[in-house]
TILO-565890 format. One record per atom (N, C-alpha, C): residue number from 1; atom name; z, y, x. Coordinates in steps of 0.2 Angstrom, whole numbers, plus 5000, padded with zeros to 4 digits. Layout:
BEGIN
R pos site    z    y    x
R NUM   CA    Z    Y    X
...
REM end
This chain:
BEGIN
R pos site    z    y    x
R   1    N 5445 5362 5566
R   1   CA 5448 5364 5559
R   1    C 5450 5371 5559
R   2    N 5447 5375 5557
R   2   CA 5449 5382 5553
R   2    C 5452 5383 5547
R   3    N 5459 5386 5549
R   3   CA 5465 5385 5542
R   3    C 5467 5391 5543
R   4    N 5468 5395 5535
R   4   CA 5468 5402 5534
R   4    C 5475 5400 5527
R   5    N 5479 5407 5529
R   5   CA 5485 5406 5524
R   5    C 5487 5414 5523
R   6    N 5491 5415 5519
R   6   CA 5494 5422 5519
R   6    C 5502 5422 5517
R   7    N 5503 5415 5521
R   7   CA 5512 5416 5521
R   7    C 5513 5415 5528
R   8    N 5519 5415 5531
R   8   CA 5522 5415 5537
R   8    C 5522 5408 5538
R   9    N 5519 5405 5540
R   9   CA 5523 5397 5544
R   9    C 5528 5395 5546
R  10    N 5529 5401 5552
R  10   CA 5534 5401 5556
R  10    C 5541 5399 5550
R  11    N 5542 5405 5548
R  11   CA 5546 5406 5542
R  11    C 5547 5399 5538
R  12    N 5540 5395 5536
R  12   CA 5541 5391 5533
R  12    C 5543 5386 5535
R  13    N 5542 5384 5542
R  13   CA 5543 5381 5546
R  13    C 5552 5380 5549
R  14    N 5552 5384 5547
R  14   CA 5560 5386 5547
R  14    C 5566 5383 5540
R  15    N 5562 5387 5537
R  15   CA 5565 5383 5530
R  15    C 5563 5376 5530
R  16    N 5560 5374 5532
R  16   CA 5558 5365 5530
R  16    C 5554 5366 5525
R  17    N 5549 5370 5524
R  17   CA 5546 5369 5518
R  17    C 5537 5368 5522
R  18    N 5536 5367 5528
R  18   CA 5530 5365 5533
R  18    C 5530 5362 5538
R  19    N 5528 5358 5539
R  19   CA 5530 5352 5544
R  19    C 5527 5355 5551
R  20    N 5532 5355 5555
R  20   CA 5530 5357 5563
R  20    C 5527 5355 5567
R  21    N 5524 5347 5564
R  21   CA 5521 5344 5569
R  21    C 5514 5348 5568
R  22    N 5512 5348 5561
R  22   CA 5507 5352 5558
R  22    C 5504 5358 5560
R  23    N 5509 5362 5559
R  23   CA 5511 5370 5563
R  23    C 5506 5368 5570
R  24    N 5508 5365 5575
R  24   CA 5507 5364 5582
R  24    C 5498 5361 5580
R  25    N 5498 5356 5577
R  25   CA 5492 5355 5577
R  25    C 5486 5359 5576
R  26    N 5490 5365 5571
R  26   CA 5483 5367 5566
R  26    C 5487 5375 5572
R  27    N 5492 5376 5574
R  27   CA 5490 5381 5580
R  27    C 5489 5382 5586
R  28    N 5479 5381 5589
R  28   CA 5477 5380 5593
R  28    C 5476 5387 5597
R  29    N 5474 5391 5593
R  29   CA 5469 5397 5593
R  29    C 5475 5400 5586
R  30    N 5478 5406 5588
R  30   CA 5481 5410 5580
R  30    C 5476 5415 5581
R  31    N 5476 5418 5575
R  31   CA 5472 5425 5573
R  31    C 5475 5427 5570
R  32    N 5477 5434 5570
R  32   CA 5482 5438 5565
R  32    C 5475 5440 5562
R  33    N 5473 5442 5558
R  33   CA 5468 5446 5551
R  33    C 5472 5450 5547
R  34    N 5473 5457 5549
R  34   CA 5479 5460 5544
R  34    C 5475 5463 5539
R  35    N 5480 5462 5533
R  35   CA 5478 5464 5526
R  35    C 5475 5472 5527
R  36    N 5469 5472 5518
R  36   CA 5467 5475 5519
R  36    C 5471 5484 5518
R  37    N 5478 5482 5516
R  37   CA 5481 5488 5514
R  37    C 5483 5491 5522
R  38    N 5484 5485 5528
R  38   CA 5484 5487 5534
R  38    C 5479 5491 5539
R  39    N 5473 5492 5536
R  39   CA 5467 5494 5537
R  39    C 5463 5497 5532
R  40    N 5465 5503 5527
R  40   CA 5462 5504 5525
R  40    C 5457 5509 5527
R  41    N 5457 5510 5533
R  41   CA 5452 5516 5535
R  41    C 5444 5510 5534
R  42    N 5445 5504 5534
R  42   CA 5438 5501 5533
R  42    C 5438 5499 5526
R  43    N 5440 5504 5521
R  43   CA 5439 5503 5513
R  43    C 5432 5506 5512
R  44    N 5430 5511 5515
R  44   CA 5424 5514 5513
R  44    C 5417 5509 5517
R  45    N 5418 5507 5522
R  45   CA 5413 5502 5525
R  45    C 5412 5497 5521
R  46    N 5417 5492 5518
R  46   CA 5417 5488 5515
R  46    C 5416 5490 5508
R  47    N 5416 5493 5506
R  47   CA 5415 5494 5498
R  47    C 5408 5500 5499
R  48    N 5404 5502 5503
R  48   CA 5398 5503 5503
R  48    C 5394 5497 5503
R  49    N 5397 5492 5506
R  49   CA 5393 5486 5508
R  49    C 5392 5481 5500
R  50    N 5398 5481 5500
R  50   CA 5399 5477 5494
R  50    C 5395 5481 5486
R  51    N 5394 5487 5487
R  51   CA 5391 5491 5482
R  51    C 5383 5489 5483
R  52    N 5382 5492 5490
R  52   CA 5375 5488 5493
R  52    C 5372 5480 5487
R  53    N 5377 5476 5491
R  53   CA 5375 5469 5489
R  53    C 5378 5468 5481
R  54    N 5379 5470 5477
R  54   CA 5381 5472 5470
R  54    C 5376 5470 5466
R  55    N 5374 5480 5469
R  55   CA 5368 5483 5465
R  55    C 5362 5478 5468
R  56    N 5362 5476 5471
R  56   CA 5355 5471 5473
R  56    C 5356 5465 5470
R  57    N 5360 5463 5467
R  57   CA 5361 5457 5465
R  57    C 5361 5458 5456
R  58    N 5361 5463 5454
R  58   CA 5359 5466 5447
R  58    C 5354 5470 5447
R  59    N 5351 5470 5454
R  59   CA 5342 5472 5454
R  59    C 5343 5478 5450
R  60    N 5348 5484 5452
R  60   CA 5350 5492 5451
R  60    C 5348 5494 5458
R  61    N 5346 5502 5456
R  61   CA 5348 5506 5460
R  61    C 5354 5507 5464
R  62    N 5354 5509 5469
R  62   CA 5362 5508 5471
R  62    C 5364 5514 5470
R  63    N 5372 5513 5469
R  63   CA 5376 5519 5465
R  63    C 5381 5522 5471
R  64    N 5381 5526 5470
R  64   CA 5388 5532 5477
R  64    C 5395 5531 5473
R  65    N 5399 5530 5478
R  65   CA 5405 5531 5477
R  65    C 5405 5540 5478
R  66    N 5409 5542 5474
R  66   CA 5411 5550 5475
R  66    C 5418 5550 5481
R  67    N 5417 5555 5484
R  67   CA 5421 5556 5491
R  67    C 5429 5554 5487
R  68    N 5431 5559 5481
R  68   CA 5436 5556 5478
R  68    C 5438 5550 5474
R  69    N 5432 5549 5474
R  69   CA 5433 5539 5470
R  69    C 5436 5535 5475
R  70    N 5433 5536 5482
R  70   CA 5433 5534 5489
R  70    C 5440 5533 5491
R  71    N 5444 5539 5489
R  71   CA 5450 5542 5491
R  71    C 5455 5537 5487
R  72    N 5454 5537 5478
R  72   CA 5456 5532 5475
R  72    C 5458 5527 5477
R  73    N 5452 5523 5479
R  73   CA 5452 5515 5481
R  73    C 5455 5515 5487
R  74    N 5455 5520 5492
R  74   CA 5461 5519 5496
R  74    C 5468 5518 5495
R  75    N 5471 5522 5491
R  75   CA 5475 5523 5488
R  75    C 5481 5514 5485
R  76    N 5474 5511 5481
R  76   CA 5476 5506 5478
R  76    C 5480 5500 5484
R  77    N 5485 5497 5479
R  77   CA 5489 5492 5484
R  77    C 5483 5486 5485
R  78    N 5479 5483 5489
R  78   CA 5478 5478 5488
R  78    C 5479 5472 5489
R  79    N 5481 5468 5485
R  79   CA 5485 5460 5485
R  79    C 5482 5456 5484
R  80    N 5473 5457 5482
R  80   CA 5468 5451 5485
R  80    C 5463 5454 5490
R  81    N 5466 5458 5494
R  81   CA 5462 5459 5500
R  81    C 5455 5461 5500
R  82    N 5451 5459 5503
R  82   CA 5444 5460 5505
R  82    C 5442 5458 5496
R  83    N 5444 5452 5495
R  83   CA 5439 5446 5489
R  83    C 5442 5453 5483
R  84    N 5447 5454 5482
R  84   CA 5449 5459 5478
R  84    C 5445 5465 5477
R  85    N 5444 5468 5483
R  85   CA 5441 5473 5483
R  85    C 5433 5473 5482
R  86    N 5430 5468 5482
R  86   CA 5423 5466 5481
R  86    C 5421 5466 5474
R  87    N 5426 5463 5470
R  87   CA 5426 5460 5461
R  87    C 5428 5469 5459
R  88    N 5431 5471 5463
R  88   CA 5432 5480 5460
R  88    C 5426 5483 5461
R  89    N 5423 5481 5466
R  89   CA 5417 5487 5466
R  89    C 5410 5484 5463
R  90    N 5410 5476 5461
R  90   CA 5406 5475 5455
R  90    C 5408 5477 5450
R  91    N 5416 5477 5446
R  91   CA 5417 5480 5441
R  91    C 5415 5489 5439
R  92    N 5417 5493 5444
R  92   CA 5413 5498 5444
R  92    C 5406 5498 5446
R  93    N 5401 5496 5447
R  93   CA 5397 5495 5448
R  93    C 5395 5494 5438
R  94    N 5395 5491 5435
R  94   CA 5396 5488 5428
R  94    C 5398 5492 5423
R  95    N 5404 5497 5425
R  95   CA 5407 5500 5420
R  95    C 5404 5507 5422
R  96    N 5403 5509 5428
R  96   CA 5401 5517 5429
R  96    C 5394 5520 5427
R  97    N 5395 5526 5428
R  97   CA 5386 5527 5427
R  97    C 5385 5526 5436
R  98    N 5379 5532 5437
R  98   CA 5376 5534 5445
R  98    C 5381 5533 5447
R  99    N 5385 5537 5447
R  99   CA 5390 5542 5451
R  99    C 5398 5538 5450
R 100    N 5400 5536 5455
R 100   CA 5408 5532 5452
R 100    C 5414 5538 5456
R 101    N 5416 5538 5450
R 101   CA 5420 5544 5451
R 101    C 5428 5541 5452
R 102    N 5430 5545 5455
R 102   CA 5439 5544 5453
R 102    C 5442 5544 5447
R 103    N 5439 5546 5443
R 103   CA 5441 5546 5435
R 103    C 5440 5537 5434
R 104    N 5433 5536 5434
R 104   CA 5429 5529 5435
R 104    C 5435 5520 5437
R 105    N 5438 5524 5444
R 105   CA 5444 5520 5450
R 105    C 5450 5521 5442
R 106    N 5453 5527 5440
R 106   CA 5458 5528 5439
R 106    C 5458 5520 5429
R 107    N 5452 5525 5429
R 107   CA 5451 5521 5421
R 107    C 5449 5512 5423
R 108    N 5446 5509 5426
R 108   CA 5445 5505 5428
R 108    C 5447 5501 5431
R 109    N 5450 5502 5438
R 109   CA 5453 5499 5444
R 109    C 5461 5501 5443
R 110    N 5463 5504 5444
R 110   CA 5472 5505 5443
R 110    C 5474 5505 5436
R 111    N 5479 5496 5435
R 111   CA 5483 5494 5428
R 111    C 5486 5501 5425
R 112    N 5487 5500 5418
R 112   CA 5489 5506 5415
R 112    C 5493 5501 5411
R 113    N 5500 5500 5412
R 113   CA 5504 5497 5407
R 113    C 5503 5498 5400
R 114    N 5504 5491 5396
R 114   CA 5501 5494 5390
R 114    C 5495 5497 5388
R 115    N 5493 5499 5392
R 115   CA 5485 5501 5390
R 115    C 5479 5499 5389
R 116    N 5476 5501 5385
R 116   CA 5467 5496 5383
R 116    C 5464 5503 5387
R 117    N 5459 5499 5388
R 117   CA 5450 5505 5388
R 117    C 5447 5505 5382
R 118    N 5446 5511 5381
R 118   CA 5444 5513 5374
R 118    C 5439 5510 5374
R 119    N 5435 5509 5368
R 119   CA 5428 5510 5366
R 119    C 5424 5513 5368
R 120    N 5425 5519 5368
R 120   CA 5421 5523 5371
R 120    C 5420 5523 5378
R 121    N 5424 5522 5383
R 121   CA 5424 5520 5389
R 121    C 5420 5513 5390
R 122    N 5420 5511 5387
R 122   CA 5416 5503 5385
R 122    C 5407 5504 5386
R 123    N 5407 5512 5383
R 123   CA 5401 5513 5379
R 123    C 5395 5507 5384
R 124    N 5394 5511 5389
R 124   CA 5388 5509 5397
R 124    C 5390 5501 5397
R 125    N 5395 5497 5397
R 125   CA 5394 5490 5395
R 125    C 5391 5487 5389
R 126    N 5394 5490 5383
R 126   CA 5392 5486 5377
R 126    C 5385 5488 5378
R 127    N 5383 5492 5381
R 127   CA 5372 5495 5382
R 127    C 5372 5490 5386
R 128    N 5374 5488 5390
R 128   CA 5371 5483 5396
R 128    C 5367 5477 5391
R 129    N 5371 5475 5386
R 129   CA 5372 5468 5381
R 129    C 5367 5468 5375
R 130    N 5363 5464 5374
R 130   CA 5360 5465 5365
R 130    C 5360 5459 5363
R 131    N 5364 5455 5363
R 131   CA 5365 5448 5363
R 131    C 5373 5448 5364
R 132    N 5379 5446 5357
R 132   CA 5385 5445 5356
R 132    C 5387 5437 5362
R 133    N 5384 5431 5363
R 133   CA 5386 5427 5368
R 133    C 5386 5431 5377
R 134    N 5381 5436 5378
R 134   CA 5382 5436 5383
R 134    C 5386 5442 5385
R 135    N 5387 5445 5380
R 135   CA 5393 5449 5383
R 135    C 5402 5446 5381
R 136    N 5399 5441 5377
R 136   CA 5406 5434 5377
R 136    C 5406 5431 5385
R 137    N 5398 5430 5387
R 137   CA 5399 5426 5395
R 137    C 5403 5430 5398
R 138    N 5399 5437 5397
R 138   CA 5402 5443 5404
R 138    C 5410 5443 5405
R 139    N 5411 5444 5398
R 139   CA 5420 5446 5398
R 139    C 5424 5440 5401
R 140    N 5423 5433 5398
R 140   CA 5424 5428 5401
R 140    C 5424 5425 5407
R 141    N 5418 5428 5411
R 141   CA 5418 5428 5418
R 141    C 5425 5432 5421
R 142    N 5423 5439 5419
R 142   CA 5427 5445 5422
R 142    C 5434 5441 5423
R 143    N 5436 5438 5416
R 143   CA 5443 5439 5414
R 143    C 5446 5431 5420
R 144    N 5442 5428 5421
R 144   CA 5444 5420 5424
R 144    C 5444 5424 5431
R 145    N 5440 5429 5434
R 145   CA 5438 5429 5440
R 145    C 5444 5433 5441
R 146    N 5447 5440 5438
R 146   CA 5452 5441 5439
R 146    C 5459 5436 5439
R 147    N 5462 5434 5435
R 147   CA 5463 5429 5435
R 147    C 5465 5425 5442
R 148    N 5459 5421 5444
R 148   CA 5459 5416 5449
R 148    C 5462 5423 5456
R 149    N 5458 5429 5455
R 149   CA 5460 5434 5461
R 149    C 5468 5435 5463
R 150    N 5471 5438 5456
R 150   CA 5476 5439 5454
R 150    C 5482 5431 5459
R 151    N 5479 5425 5456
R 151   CA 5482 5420 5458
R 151    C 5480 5416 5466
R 152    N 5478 5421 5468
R 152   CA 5475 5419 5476
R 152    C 5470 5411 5474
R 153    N 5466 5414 5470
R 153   CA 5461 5407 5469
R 153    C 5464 5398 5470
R 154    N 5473 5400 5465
R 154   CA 5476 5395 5466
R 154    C 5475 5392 5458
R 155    N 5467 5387 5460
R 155   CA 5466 5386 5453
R 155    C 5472 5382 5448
R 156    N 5477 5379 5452
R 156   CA 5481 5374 5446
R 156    C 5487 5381 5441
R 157    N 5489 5385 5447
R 157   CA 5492 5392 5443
R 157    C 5488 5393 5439
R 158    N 5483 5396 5441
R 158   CA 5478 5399 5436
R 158    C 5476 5397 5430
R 159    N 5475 5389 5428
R 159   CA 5474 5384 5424
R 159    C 5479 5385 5418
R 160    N 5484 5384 5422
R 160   CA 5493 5384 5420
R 160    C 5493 5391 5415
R 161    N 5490 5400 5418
R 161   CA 5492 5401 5418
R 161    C 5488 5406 5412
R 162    N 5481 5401 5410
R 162   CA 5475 5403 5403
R 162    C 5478 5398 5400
R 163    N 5483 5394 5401
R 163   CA 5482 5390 5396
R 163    C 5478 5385 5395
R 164    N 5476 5380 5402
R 164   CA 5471 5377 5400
R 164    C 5469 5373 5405
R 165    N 5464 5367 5405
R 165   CA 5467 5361 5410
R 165    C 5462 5362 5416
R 166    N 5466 5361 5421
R 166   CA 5461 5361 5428
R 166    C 5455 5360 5428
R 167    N 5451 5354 5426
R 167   CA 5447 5353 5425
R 167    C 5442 5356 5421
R 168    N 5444 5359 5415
R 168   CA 5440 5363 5410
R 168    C 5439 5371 5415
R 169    N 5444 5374 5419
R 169   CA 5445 5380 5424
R 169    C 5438 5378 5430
R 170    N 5439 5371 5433
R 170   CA 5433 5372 5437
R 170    C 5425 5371 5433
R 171    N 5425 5366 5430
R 171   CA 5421 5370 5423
R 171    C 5415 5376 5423
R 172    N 5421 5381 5422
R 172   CA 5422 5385 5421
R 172    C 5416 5389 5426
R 173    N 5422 5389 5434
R 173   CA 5419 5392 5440
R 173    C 5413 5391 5440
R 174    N 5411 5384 5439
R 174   CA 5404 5382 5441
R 174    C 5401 5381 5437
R 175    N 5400 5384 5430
R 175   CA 5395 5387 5426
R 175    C 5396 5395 5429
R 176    N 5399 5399 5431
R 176   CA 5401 5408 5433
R 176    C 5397 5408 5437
REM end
């Protein structure tokens, strides 16, 4: 059995809130994997790669991060890790032109309270679309996918937290 978590055991183990016998069982082999805010000198490897496989999977050209865009995304807190960083660099991948700029990470990648992206920041997506459903799929996808990231792929929160029953959510995943 291979079991992956990103809370303390131990800790829970202590509060009563994870059974020890457990703990021992499922602690045969530990592997500490530190997050990816712990290591971000491997954000450019990993998001070359995941850019790599992106744009292959959209059957594009592949696009450069610029040294400052690069800089950007290090910058970012990241709270879904690797899976997080992968959905950012298909979103930019989607929303940018060639060249993904810092501008690109700032408009795009880092929440602005309160704020929308313009329309015209939009423009390079609404061209992607000439069919009103599939840019109804696109957004739809995006919005669950964040989402699900946001809630560590905890579909019952997630479900809870569109407004809408588990079952219609996996659905969902597996028409995306």
């Amino acid at each position: 059995v291979i079991a992956a978590t990103n809370k303390d055991l131990t800790k829970l183990v202590e509060k009563g809130e994870f059974r020890l016998d457990l703990y021992h069982r499922l602690g045969v082999i530990i592997i500490h994997v530190p997050s990816l805010n712990e290591r971000k000198d491997d954000i450019p490897l990993l998001a070359e790669r995941f850019l790599k496989d992106v744009c292959d999977d959209y059957n594009i050209n592949k696009k450069q991060i610029t040294p400052k865009g690069m800089y950007e995304l290090q910058k970012i807190n990241w709270t879904g890790n690797v899976r997080e960083l992968r959905n950012v660099i298909e979103r930019l991948v989607i929303l940018s032109e060639e060249k993904i700029t810092e501008e690109d990470v700032r408009n795009f990648v880092i929440p602005k309270d309160g704020a929308s992206i313009s329309a015209a920041s939009l423009e390079g997506v609404f061209n992607k679309f000439s069919k009103f459903h599939e840019f109804k799929e696109f957004v739809e996808k995006s919005f669950i996918e964040y989402k699900l990231n946001k809630n560590v792929w905890n579909v019952s929160r997630t479900a809870e937290e569109l407004a809408i029953q588990r079952s219609h959510l996996y659905n969902k995943i597996e028409k995306f």
